[in-house]
C-alpha positions in Angstrom: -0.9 -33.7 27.2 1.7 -31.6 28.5 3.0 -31.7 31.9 5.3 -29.9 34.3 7.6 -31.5 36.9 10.7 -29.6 39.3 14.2 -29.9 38.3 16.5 -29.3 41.1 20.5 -29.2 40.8 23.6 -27.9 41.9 25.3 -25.5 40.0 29.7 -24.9 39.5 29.9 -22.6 42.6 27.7 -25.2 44.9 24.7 -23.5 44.8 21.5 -25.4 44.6 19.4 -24.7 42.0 15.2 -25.4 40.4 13.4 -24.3 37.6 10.3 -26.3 36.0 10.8 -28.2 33.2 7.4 -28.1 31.0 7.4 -31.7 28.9 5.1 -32.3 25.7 5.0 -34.0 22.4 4.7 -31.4 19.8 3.3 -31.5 16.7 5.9 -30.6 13.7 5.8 -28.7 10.1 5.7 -31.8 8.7 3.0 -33.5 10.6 5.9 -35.8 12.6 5.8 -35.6 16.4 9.1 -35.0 19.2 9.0 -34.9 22.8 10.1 -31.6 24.1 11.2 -29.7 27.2 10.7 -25.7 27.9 12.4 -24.5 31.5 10.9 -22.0 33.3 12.0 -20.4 36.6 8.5 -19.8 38.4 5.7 -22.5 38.2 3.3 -19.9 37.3 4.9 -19.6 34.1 5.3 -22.9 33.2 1.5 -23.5 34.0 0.5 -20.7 31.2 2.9 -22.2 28.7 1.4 -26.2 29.8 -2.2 -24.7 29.5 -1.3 -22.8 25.6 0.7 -26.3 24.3 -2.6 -27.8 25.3 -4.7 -25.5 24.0 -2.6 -25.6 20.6 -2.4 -29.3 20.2 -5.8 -29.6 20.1 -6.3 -27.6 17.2 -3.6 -28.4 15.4 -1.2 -26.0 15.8 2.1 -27.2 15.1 6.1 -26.2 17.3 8.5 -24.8 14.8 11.6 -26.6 14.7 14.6 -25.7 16.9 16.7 -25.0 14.0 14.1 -22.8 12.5 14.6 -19.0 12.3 12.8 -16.1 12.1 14.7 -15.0 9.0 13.7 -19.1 8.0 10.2 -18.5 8.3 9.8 -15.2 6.6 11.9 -16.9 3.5 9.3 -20.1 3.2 6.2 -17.4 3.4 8.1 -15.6 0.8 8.0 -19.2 -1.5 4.3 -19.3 -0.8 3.3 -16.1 -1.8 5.6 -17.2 -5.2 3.9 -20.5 -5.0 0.4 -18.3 -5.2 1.6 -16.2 -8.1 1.8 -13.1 -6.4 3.1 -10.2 -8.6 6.7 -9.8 -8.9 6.7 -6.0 -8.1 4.8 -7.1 -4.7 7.6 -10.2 -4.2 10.0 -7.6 -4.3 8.8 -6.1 -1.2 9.0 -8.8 0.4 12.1 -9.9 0.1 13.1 -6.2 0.8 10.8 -6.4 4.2 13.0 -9.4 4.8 16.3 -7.4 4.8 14.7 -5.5 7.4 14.1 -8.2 9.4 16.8 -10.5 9.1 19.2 -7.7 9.8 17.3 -7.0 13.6 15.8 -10.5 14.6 16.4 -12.7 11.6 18.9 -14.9 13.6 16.0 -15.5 16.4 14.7 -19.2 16.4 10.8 -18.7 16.0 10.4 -20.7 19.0 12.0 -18.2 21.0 10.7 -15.3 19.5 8.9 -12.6 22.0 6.9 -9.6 21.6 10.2 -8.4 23.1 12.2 -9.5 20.0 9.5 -7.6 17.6 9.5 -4.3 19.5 13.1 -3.7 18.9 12.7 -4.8 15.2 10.3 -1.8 15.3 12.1 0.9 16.9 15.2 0.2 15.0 13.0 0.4 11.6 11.9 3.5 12.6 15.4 5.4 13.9 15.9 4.9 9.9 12.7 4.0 8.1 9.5 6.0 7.7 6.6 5.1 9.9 4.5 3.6 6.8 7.8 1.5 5.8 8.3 -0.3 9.3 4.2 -0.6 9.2 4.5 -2.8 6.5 7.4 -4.7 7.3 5.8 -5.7 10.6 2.7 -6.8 8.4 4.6 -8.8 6.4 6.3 -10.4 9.9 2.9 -11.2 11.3 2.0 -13.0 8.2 4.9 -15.3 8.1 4.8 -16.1 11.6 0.8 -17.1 10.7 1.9 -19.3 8.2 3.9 -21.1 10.5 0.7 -22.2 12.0 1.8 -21.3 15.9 -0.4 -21.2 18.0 0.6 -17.3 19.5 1.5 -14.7 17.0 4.3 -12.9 19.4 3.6 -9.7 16.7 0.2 -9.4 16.3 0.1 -6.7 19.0 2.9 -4.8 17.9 1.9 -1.7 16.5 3.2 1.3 14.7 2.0 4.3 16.8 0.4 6.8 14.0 0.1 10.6 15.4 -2.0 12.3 13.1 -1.9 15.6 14.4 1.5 15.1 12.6 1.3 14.1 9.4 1.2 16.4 6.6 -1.8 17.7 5.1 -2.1 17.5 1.0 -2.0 21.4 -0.2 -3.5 22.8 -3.9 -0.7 24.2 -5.6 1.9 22.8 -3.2 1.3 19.2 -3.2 -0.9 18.3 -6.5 -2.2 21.0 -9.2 -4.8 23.8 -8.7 -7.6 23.9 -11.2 -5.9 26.5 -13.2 -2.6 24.6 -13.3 -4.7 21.5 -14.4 -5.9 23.3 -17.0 -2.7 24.4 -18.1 -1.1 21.1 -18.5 -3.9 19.8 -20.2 -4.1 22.6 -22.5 -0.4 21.9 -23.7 -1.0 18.1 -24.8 -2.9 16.7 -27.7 -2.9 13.4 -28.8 -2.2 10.5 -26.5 -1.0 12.5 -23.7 -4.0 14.5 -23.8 -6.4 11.8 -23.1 -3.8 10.3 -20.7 -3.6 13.2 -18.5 -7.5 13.5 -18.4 -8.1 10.0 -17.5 -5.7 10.6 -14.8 -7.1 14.3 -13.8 -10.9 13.8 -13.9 -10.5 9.7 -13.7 -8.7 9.6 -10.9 -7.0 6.4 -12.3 -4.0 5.4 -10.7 -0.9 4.9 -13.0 -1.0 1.2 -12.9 -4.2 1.5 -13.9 -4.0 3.6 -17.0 -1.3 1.6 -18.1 -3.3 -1.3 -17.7 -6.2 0.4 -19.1 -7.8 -1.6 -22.3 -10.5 -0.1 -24.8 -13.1 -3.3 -24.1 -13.3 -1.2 -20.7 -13.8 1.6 -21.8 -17.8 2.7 -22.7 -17.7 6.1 -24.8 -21.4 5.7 -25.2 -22.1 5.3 -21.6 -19.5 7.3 -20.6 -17.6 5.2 -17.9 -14.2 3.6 -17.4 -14.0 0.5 -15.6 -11.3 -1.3 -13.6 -10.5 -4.6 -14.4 -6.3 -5.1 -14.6 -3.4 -2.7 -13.9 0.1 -3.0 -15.4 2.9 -3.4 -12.8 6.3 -1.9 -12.3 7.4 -4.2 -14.7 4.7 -3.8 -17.3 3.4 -7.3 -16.5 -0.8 -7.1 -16.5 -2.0 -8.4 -13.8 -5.4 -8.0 -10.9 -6.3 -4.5 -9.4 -4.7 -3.4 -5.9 -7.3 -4.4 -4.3 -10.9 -5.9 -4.8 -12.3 -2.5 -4.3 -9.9 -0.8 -6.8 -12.5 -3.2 -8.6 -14.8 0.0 -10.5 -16.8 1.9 -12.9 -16.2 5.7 -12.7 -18.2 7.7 -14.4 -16.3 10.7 -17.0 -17.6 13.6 -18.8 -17.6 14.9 -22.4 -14.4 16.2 -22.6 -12.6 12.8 -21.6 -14.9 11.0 -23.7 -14.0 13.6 -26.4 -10.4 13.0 -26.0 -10.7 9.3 -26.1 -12.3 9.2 -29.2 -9.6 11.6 -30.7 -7.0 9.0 -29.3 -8.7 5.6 -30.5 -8.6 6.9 -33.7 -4.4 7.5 -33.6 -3.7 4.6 -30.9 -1.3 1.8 -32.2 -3.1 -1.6 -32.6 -1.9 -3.8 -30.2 -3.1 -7.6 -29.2 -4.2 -6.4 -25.5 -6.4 -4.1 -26.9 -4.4 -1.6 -24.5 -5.8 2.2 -24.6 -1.9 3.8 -24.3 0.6 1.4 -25.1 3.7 2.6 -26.6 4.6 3.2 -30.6 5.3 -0.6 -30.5 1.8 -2.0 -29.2 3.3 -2.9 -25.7 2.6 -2.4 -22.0 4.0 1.3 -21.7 6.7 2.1 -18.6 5.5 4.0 -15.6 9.2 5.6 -16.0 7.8 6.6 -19.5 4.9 8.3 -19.0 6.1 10.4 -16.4 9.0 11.5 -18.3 7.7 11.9 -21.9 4.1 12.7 -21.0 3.6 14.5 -17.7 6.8 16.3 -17.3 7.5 18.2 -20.5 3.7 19.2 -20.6 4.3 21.1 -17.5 7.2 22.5 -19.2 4.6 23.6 -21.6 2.3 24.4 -19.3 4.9 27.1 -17.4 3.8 25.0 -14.8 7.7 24.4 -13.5 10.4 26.5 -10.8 13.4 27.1 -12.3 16.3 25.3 -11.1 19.3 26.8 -12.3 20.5 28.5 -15.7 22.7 27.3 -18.5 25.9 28.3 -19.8 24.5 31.2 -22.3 22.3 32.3 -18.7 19.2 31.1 -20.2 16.9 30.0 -17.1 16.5 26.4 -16.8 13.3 24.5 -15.6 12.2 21.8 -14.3 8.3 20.0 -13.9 7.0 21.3 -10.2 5.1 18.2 -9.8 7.2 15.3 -10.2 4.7 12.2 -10.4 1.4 11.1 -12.2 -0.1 10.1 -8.4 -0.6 14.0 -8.2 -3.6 14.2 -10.5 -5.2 11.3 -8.6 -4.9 14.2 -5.6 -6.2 16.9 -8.0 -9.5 14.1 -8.6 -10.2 13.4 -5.2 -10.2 17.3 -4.3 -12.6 18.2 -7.4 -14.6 15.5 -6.2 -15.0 16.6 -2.9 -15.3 20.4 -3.7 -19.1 21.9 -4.1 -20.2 22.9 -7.6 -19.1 24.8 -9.7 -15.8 23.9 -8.6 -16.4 20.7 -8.2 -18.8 18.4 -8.2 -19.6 17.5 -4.5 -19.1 14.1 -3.9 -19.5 12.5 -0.5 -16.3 11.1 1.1 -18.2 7.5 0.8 -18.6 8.6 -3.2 -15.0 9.8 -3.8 -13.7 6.5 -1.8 -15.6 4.4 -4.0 -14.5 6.3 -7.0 -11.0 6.5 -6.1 -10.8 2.3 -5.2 -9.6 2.7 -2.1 -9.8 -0.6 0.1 -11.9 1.6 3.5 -13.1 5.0 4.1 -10.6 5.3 6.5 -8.0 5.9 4.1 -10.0 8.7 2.1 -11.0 10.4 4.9 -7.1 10.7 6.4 -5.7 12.1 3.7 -8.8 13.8 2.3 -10.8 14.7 4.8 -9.5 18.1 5.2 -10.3 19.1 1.7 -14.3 18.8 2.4 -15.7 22.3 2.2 -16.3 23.8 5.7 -20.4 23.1 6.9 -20.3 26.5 8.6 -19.0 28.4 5.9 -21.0 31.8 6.3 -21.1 32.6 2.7 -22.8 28.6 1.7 -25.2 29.5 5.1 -26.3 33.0 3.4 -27.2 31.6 0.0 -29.3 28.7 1.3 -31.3 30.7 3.5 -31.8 33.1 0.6 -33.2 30.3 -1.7 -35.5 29.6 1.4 -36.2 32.3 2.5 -36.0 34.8 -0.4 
């Protein structure tokens, strides 16, 4: 049990001084115990911190070392997630989250680590860093300090602020394709890029996932495509995103069609993968956007000219630059009534689209649902009602 007792002194100018001194055996790392001492100015104070040692001991919460850093405990959560075989691509934002941290509060011993200490690591991520960026470096902080089995997480109430009455709402023809630009592309591909693109248009597959993408998971006689591995920034095949990016999405005739075309022509390869490169491997995300999905826009006219060459002939680039686009094309036509699309539910297109909560579909897709009081969609039902 912890207790408290008064420490009284004199200090160099011959003033008397107190504090309480707040003495307990604490529990280490490595399951070894050490008397320590916490001073506090005000007895109140070192009766909350008696009560939480206490309270910790008793369930086996352990006191970080005095020598042990914050930037020491992010590194041995870092070695744990390695330990747990965690993907290398994801490994490397971790270590990059640690940069963020070690260069703020990375030289703080956890034991004195405050909520204090976390809220500057925030605001200084975000005089340089984007709001999503320091979100995700604080998760990775919170989880470090958890694995260091205190018995207080000093972050877990430190919170990046989001305004959405800010934030940037996705825009047809400005942000991913229209239906006629969509189109377009397609219409300018054959082969493997064809059924690529249409996986990725009226799939909604994420890159990671098309690379990953094997024919055993495909069904052209059911019609479906299901989830099962994704390829990583490295090309390494490994789980989903998520558990819910976990799926079977249901395609049409003219991806089915496509396929088929494709199978026929597809390189043999021993992980049975549905676009692999010339050489039966794990294709580059690097690749498909610049030998797929940027000269079939070219094709497509579907580019803003940037500039002319030396003989004054106009020069153009793609006008969307990354596959992630058509993924926003899919979740659009899903949400859009018939005929122009096909009128999911935001609950449907979430499912469809993997996404780990509803939340996340409905913030950056909400606004795309067609308006309930549109006059015209009021008219016609009353006249099928009504006559």
């Amino acid at each position: 049990m912890a207790t408290i007792r008064k420490r009284t002194w004199v200090n160099t100018e011959g003033e008397q001084k107190s504090a309480f001194l707040v003495d307990y055996l604490a529990r280490e790392a490595d399951g070894s115990r050490r008397r320590r001492t916490k001073q506090f100015e005000f007895r109140r104070d070192a009766e909350a911190f008696r009560i939480r040692v206490d309270s910790d001991l008793q369930v086996g919460k352990v006191v970080p070392s005095r020598k042990q850093t914050v930037d020491d405990t992010v590194g041995n959560w870092i070695k744990g997630r390695e330990a747990a075989k965690r993907e290398r691509s994801t490994i490397d934002q971790y270590n990059q989250h640690r940069k963020h941290i070690r260069a703020v509060i990375g030289h703080v011993k956890l034991i004195d680590l405050t909520a204090q200490h976390v809220e500057k690591l925030r605001d200084d991520l975000l005089q340089d860093a984007s709001p999503a960026m320091a979100r995700k470096v604080l998760v990775s902080l919170r989880s470090a300090i958890r694995s260091a089995r205190l018995g207080h997480n000093v972050a877990a109430d430190v919170k990046v602020e989001t305004d959405k009455r800010g934030r940037k709402k996705l825009k047809a023809g400005v942000d991913f394709p229209t239906t006629a630009e969509v189109a377009a592309i397609i219409g300018a591909t054959s082969g493997k890029s064809r059924a690529l693109l249409m996986v990725a248009a009226f799939a909604g597959l994420r890159a990671s996932e098309i690379r990953g993408l094997r024919w055993r998971d495909i069904d052209l006689k059911n019609d479906t495509i299901t989830v099962e591995q994704r390829a990583d920034r490295y090309a390494a095949i490994g789980n989903p995103k998520s558990k819910d990016s976990h799926r079977t999405v249901p395609v049409g005739p003219r991806v089915v069609a496509a396929l088929r075309e494709w199978k026929v022509e597809c390189p043999k390869n021993s992980g049975d993968l549905a676009f692999p490169t010339s050489e039966g491997n794990v294709d580059h995300h690097k690749n498909v956007t610049a030998y797929i999905l940027h000269p079939s826009e070219i094709r497509a006219r579907v580019a803003v000219q940037i500039g002319r060459d030396s003989e004054g002939r106009p020069i153009f680039a793609p006008k969307y630059t990354g596959l992630h686009m058509l993924r926003h094309f899919y979740a659009s036509w899903c949400l859009a009534r018939p005929p122009a699309g096909i009128g999911l539910t935001l609950k449907e297109t979430s499912e469809r689209l993997g996404h780990a909560s509803i939340v996340l579909t409905a913030d950056t897709y909400g606004h795309l649902l067609p308006d309930a009081n549109d006059a015209k969609a009021l008219a016609d039902a009353e006249t099928r009602i009504l006559g």
